[in-house]
N, C-alpha and C positions, 0 to 999 in steps of 0.2 A: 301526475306530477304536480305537486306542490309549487308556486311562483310566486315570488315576491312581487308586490308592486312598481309600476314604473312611476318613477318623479312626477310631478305634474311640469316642473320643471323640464324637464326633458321631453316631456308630452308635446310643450309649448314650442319648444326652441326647434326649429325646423334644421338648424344647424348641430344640434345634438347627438353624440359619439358614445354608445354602451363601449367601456373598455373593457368589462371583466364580467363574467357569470361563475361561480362557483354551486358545484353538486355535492351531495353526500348520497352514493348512491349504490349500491351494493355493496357497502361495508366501507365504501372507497371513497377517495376526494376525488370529483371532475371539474377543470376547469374550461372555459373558453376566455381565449384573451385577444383582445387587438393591440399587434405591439407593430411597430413601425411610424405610430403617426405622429409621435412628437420630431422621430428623424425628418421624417417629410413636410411638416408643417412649422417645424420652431428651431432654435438655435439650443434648444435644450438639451443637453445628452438624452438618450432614451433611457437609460438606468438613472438616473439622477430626476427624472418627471417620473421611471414606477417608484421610484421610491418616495417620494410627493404622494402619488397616489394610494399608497400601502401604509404609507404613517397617518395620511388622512382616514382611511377605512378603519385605523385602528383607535382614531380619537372617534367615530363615530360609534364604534361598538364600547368603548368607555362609556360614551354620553349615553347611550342607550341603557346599559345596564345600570345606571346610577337613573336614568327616570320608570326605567322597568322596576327594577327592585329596591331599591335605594343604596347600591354599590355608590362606593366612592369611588368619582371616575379616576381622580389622579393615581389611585391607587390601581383599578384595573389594567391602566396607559402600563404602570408597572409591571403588573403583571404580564399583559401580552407583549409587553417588549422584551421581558425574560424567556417566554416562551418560545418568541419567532428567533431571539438569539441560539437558547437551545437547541429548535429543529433546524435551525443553518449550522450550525456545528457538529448538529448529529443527527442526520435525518432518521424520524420513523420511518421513514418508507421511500422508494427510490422513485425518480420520476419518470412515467412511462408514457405513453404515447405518442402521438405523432404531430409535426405542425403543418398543419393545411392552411395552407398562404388563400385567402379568398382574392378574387379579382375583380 
């Protein structure tokens, strides 16, 4: 298994929360997510902080392809925003698995 780096940022911060890991792995998407802690910890709805987090990820993969390749990120933002429109109106694929609450 292939892994991505961890922040150092997050290495440091003793107080540090992975929300998300995302697979590509038998043909398929796998994700793991921690969803419940902005209910338990802030005054923030929890869809309104993923969604914070999911527009954040998606300026990150903009910047990324504009210092990878020399995409223009405003133009990428574009794109993936047409995209994630897309597959929420028309899903490729159905969502399957189970949620196992950790304790």
């Amino acid at each position: 298994m292939k892994q991505q780096p961890i922040p150092e940022a997050a290495v440091l911060d003793e107080n540090s929360v992975e929300m998300m890991r995302v697979w590509i792995a038998q043909k398929r998407l796998y994700t793991s997510l921690k969803v419940g802690m902005y209910k338990e910890t802030s005054k923030v709805p929890e869809e309104e902080a993923w969604g914070m987090i999911l527009a954040d990820a998606a300026r990150h993969v903009a910047d990324a392809l504009e210092k990878a390749y020399g995409a223009d990120a405003q133009e990428s933002l574009r794109a993936i925003r047409d995209a994630f429109a897309r597959e929420l109106a028309s899903p490729s694929t159905d969502v399957e698995g189970e949620f196992v609450e950790k304790q």
